[in-house]
Residue, then its C-alpha position, 0 to 999 in steps of 0.5 A: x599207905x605204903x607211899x605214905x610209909x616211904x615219905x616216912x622213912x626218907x624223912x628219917x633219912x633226910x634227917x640222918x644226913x641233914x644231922x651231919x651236913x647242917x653243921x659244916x656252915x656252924x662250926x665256927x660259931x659253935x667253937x666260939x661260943x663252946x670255947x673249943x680249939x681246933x681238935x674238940x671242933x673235929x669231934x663236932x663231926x667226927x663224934x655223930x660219925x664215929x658211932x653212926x657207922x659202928x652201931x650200924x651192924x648192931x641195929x641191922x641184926x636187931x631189925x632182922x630178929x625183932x620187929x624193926x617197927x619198934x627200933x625205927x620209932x624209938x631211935x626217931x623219937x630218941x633223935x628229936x630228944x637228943x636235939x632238944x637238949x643239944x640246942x641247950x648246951x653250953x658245956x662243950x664235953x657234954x655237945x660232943x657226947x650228945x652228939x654221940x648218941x645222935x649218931x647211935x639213934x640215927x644208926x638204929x633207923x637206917x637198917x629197921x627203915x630199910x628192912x621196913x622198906x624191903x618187906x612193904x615193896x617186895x615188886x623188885x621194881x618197886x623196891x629198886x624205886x624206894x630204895x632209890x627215893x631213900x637213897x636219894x632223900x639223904x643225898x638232898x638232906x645232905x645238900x639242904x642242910x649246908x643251906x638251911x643250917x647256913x641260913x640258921x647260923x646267919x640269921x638265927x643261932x646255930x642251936x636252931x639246926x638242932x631244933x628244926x631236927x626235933x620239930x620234924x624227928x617227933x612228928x614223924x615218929x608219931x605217924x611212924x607209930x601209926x602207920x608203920x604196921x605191927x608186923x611185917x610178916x604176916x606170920x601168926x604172931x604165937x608161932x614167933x619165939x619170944x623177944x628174950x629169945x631172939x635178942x639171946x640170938x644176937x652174935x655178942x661178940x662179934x658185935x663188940x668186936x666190929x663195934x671196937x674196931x670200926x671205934x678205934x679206925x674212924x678215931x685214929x683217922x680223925x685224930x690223924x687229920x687233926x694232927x700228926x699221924x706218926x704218934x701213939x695215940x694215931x697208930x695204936x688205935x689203927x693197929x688194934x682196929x685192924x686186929x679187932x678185924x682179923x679177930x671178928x672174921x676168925x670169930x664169925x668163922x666159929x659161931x654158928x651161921x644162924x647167930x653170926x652178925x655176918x655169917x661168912x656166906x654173904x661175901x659169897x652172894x653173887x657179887x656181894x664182896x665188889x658191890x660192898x668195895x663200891x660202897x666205899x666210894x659214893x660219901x668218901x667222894x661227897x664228903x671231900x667234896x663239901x670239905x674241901x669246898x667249904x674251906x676253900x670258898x670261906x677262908x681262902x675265897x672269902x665267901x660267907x656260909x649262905x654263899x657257899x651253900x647256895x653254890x652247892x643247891x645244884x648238887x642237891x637236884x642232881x643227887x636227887x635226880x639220879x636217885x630216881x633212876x632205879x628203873x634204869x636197871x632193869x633194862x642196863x646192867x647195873x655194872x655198867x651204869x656204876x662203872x659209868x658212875x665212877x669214869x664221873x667222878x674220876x673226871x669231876x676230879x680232873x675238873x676240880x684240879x682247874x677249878x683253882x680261883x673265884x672266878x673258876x666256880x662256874x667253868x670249872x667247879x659248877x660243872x664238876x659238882x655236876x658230873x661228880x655228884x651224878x656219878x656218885x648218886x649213879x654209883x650210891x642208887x644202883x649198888x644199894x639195889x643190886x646190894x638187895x636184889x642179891x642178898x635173901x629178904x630174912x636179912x636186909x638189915x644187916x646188909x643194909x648196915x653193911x651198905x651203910x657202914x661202909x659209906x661212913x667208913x668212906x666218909x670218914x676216909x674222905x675227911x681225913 
């Protein structure tokens, strides 16, 4: 059953990543039709992003003082709702607040999934494998849904991506529902504080604070690329975003451990603070990697949608190969194997800078979609396990929802 449960939560993760790869191939077909200009086009992405990576920590802390049964269901449910009614829409201020709440539901299931994950397989070989097929799901999902939605826009509508995002999201809550089981630990259910109790041990503040602050850093990042960065509206939000920051450590500082979102020790697991700094760079590399292809290929090459995300398939095999190599670290030290993950991606670069016409694709760009992506799913697999393995159970997640944000955070880097 529990492999059932894995399938299960690396569906969820396939859509997460799917929901915002798939409309990269769209976007102008969906600014035609909603009448946007280049700037609204922006928020297409950046809207699902921006609350994706801020309600993060907010849903780690519910999965770790609730059961994150719950959570994951009903945020899977609330992503099949949301993409029925955003495959109806023809208001284009309305797509962009839909797509808002798709990035708050799919920031509710990737925690609760994770702390489902962290308590089914407690074999630390075990866990490494899922937590790699998790990881690795999202990285196919991202690949398969420049092709899918490609294939949609080409020979359907674009509204289709959101309705083949419902047709898999209420399914899967369903078997969620059923199989998922009520309690993850297997404590007498009377000895548990009641619900009211434990959302009262919710750190408010701090929330609020990170909430705002990532909020105001990944919109004065995205109104940045669309436009100019010397301007009030770009510098005002950063400048508060970092204060916000400075303001949540100080506050964390203050509270209580047992109610802090982050409670200070966890920058002091062993390795912790560096593992989170790698985090950064595995969705900064494959965002800018797609991004940048995309527009290359289309408006420079000339290269239709289905064209250009047939080009990317290797990627998805590659990513998802080396999410399977989880059981390499019990026999090479994780550092190496991300430190070799990285020396990739830094000569997939070098390749790229060659990579510079039509003909190039296959000398250059093919090989280099090889080696970067390899090293950024090496870099992604073995810092999320080792993430794991050096943090308690009680809180996987939070740390998942730190791991997370700071792959969105890089992700929004990389688009900007």
């Amino acid at each position: 059953q529990k492999y059932s449960l894995l399938t299960i939560f690396c569906f969820v993760q396939f859509l997460d990543a799917f929901n915002f790869s798939a409309l990269f191939s769209a976007l102008p077909h969906i600014q035609e039709d909603l009448n946007m200009d280049s700037g609204e086009t922006s928020w297409i992405i950046s809207a699902f992003q921006l609350t994706f990576a801020s309600f993060l920590l907010l849903s780690g802390r519910l999965s770790d003082v609730t059961n994150p049964k719950y959570t994951f269901v009903l945020s899977t449910v609330g992503i099949g709702c949301l993409s029925i009614a955003t495959g109806f829409l023809k208001d284009k201020i309305v797509f962009i607040v839909f797509r808002a709440l798709a990035g708050v539901m799919g920031a509710m299931t990737i925690p609760s999934a994770l702390t489902l994950l962290v308590n089914i397989f407690p074999d630390p070989r075990e866990q490494a494998q899922a937590i790699g097929t998790f990881g690795g799901s999202g990285g196919v999902g991202n690949v398969l849904g420049l092709l899918i939605g490609a294939i949609f826009t080409k020979l359907a509508s674009w509204r289709w991506i959101f309705w083949f995002i419902a047709i898999i999201a209420f399914p899967t809550a369903i078997l969620s529902a059923i199989l998922v089981p009520p309690q993850t630990h297997p404590a007498d259910a009377s000895s548990q504080p009641p619900l009211l109790h434990k959302l009262n041990s919710l750190d408010l503040g701090g929330l609020t604070l990170l909430t705002a602050s990532v909020i105001l850093f990944i919109y004065a990042l995205t109104e940045g690329s669309a436009g100019t960065w010397v301007t009030v509206k770009v510098l005002l939000p950063l400048v508060l975003s970092v204060g916000l920051m400075v303001a949540f450590f100080l506050w964390e500082k203050m509270v209580p451990e047992y109610i802090a979102a982050i409670p200070p020790r966890t920058w002091f697991y062993q390795n912790f603070a560096v593992l989170f700094a790698v985090s950064l760079l595995p969705y900064l590399w494959f965002t800018t990697m797609f991004d940048v292809n995309m527009i290359l290929w289309q408006d420079v090459y000339g290269w239709n949608s289905l064209d250009c995300a047939v080009r990317m398939i290797p990627s998805g095999i590659v990513t998802f190969s080396m999410a399977l190599t989880g059981p390499l670290a019990r026999r090479i030290s994780p550092k190496w194997i991300i430190l070799f993950g990285m020396v990739c991606m830094l000569g997939a670069n070098i390749l790229f800078a060659y990579a510079d016409g039509p003909n190039k694709y296959w000398p250059f760009a093919f090989p280099a979609i090889i080696i970067g992506d390899a090293g950024a799913m090496l870099a992604y697999t073995h810092a999320n396990i080792a993430i794991f393995e050096t943090t308690p159970s009680n809180m996987a997640g939070t740390v998942g929802a730190i791991f997370n944000g700071a792959l969105q955070l890089g992700s929004a880097v990389g688009i900007a």
